[in-house]
C-alpha positions as CSV (number, residue, x, y, z in Angstrom):
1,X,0.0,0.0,0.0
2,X,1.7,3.5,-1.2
3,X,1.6,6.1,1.4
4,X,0.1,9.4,0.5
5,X,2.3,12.2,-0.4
6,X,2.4,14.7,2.5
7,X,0.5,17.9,2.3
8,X,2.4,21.4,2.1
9,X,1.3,22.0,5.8
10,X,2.7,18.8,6.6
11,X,6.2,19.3,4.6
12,X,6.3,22.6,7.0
13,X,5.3,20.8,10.1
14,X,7.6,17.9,9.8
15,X,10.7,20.5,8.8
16,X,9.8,22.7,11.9
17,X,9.4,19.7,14.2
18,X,13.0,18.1,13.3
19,X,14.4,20.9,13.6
20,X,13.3,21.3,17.0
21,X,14.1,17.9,18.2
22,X,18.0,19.0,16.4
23,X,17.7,21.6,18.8
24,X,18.3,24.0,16.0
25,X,15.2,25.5,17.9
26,X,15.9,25.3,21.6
27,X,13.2,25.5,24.5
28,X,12.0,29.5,24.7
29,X,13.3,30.5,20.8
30,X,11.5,31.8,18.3
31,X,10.4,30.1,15.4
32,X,10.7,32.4,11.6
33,X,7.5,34.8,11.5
34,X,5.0,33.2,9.4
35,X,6.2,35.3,6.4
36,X,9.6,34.0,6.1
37,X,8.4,30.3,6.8
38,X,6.0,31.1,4.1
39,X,8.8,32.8,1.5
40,X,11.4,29.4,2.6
41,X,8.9,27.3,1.7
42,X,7.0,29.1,-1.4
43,X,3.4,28.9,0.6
44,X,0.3,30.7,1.5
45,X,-0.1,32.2,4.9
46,X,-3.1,30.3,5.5
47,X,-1.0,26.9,4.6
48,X,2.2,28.2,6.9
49,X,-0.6,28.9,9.5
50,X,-1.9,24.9,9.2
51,X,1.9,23.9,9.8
52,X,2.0,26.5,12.7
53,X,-1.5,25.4,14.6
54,X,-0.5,21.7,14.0
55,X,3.0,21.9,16.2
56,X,0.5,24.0,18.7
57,X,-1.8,21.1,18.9
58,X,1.0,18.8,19.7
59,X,2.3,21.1,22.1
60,X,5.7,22.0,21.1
61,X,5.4,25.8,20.9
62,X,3.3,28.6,22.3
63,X,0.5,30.0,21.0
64,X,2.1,34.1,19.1
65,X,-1.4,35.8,19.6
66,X,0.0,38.8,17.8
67,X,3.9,37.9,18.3
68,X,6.4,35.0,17.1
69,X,5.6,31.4,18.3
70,X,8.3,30.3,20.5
71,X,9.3,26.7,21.6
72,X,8.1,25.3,24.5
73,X,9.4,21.3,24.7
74,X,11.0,19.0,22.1
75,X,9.1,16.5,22.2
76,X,5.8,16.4,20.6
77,X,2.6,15.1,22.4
78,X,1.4,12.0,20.6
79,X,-1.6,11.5,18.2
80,X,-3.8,7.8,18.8
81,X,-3.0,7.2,15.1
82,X,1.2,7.6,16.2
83,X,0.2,5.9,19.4
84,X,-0.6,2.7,17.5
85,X,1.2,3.3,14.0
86,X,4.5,2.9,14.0
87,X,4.6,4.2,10.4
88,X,2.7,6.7,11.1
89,X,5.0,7.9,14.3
90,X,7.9,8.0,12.3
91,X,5.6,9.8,9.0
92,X,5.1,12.8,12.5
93,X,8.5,12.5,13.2
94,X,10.4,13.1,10.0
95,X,11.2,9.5,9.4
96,X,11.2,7.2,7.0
97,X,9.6,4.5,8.2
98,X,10.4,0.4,6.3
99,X,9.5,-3.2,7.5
100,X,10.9,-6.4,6.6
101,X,8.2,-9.4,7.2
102,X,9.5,-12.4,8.7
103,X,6.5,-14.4,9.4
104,X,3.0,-14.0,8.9
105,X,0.7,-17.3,10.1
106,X,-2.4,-18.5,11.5
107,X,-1.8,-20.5,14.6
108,X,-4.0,-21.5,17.8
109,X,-3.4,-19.4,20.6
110,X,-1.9,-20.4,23.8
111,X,-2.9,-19.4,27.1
112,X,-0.6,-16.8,27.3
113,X,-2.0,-15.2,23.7
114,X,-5.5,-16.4,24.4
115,X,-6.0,-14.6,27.8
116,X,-4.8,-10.8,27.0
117,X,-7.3,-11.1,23.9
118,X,-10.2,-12.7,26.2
119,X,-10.2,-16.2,23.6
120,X,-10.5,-19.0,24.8
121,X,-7.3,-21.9,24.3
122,X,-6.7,-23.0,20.7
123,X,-8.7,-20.0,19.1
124,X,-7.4,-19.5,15.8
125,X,-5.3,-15.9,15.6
126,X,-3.0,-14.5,13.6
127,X,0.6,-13.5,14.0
128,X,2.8,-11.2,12.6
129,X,6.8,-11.2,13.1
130,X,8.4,-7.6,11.1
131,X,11.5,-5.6,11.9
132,X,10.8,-2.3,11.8
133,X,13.2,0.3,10.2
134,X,13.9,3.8,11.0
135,X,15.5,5.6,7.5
136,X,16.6,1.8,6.7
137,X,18.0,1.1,10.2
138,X,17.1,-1.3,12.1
139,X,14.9,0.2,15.1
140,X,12.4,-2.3,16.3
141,X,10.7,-6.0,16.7
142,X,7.4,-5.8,16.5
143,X,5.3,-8.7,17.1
144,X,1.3,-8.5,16.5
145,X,-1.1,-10.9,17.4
146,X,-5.1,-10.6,16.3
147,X,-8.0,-13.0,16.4
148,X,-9.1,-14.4,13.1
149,X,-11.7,-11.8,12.7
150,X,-9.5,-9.1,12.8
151,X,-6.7,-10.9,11.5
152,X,-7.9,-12.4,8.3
153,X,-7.5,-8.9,6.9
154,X,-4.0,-8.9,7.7
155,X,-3.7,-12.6,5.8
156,X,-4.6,-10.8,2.4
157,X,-2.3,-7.9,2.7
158,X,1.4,-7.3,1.8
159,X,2.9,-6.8,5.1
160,X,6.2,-5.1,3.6
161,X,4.1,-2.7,1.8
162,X,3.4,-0.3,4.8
163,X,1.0,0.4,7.6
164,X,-1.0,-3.0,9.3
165,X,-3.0,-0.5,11.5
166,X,-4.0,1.6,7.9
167,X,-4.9,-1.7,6.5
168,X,-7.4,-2.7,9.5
169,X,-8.9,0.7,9.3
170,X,-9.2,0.5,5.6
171,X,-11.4,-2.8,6.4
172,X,-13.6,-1.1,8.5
173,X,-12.1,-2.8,12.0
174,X,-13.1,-0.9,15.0
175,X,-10.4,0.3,16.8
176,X,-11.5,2.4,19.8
177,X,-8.4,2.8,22.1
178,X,-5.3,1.2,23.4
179,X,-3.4,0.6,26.5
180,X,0.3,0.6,26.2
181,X,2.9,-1.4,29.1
182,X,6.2,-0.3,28.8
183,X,9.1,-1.7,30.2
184,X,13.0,-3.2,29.8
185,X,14.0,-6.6,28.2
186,X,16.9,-8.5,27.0
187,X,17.0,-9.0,23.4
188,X,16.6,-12.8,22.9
189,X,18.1,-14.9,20.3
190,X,15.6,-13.5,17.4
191,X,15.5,-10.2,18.7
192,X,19.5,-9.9,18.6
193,X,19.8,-11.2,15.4
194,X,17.2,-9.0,13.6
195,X,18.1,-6.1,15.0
196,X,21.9,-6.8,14.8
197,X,23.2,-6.3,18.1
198,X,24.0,-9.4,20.9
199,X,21.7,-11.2,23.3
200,X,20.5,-9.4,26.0
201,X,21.2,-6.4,25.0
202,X,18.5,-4.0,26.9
203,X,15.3,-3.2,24.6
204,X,12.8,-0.9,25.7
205,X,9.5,-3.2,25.2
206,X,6.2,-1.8,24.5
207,X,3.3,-4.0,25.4
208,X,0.0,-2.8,23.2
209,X,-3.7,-4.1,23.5
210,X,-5.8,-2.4,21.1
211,X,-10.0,-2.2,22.0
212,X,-13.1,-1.8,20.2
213,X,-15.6,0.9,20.9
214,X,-17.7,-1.5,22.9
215,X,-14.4,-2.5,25.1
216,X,-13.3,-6.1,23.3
217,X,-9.8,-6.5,22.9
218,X,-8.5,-7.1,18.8
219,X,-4.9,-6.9,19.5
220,X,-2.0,-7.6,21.6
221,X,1.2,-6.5,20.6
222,X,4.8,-6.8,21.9
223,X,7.5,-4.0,20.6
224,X,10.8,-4.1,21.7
225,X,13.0,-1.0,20.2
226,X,16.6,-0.3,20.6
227,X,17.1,2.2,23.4
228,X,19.3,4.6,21.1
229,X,16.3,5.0,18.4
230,X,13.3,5.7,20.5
231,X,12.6,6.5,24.2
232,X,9.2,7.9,25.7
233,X,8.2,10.9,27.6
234,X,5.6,12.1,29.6
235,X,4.4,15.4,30.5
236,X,2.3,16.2,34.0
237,X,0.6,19.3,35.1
238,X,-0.6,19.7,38.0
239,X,-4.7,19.7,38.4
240,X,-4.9,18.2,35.3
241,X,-5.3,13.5,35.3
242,X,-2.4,12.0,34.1
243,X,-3.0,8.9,31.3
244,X,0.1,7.3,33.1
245,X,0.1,4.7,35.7
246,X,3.1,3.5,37.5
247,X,2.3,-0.3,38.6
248,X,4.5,-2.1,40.6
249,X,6.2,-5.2,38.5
């Protein structure tokens, strides 16, 4: 599946957002006035304007009401689409995203796969084994695991040619919300030799279940990225609910 080009205000946005993670913009500078982003870039104020409200949304600069926008973190909040999409993280982050399939099978689920999607033992699901690349390096293991229903969809599709979660959506699967577990593993035998690196090797492992409007759960995931390509943070304010937990282990 070919990825849509990105829009002019998303050219803009992507540009500004690397170079603020580059620190070329630093926490408390100003960005260019919207008529020099608009001259670098050969746009309409109104499209330089979409580029500008996006970073806003995401909270990575103020709002100018009247004066220059200046940077506020270097990190931008993340979108449900970027919480879920790997490809479409790395599309927000100026990256090129790539996958390399190893395996894609219908198996019967074992207690440990049947429980976090509520099936019961031996329910047919579907697997999925891809490294995931980061501008053709190798970032991430990513193993996905859906029942049949869901999964059947994934059976029919070229799972080197881009996004999983864009092919689901395409088919009309309900996907609601997502609970993510993170935590610190060892790279195992497969993990080390994918992503090139020795066994046990800390990987930061991202646990996913994906849910349906009406709460059942369609996915469980299990991503384990190298430590030097991706890292997650989280920003508080006091007053204001968290969507964090700290659990103990």
């Amino acid at each position: 599946m070919t990825q849509a080009p990105l829009q002019q205000y998303e050219e803009i946005a992507a540009h500004l957002r690397t170079a603020i993670r580059e620190g070329v913009y630093a926490p408390g500078d100003p960005l260019p006035s919207e008529s020099e982003l608009g001259r670098t870039f050969g746009s309409a104020r109104g499209t330089v304007r979409h580029a500008i409200a996006t970073l806003k949304n995401e909270g990575l600069i103020s709002s100018g009401q009247g004066r220059r926008s200046r940077v506020l973190n270097t990190v931008p909040s993340q979108s449900f689409d970027g919480a879920i999409s790997f490809t479409e993280w790395c599309r927000s982050s100026g990256i090129r995203p790539g996958q390399q399939t190893q395996w894609v099978m219908r198996r019967p689920a074992d207690p440990t796969l049947a429980a976090p999607l509520h099936l019961p033992d031996r329910a047919p699901v579907v697997s999925v084994l891809r490294l995931r690349l980061m501008d053709d390096v190798p970032a991430m293991v990513e193993r996905l695991n859906y029942p049949l229903e869901v999964g059947k969809h994934v059976l029919n599709f070229d799972t080197d040619s881009g996004s999983i979660y864009q092919r689901l959506l395409d088919a009309g699967v309900d996907i609601d919300h997502v609970t993510r577990t993170i935590d610190a593993v060892g790279a195992d035998a497969d993990d080390a030799e994918l992503l090139q690196v020795p066994e046990g090797t800390p990987l930061l492992r991202v646990r996913r279940r994906a849910f349906t409007s009406e709460g059942t759960p369609i996915e469980s995931s299990d991503d384990r990225y190298l430590p030097d390509q991706a890292s997650f943070t989280l920003t508080s304010m006091r007053g204001a609910p968290s969507s964090a937990s700290m659990v103990s282990a």
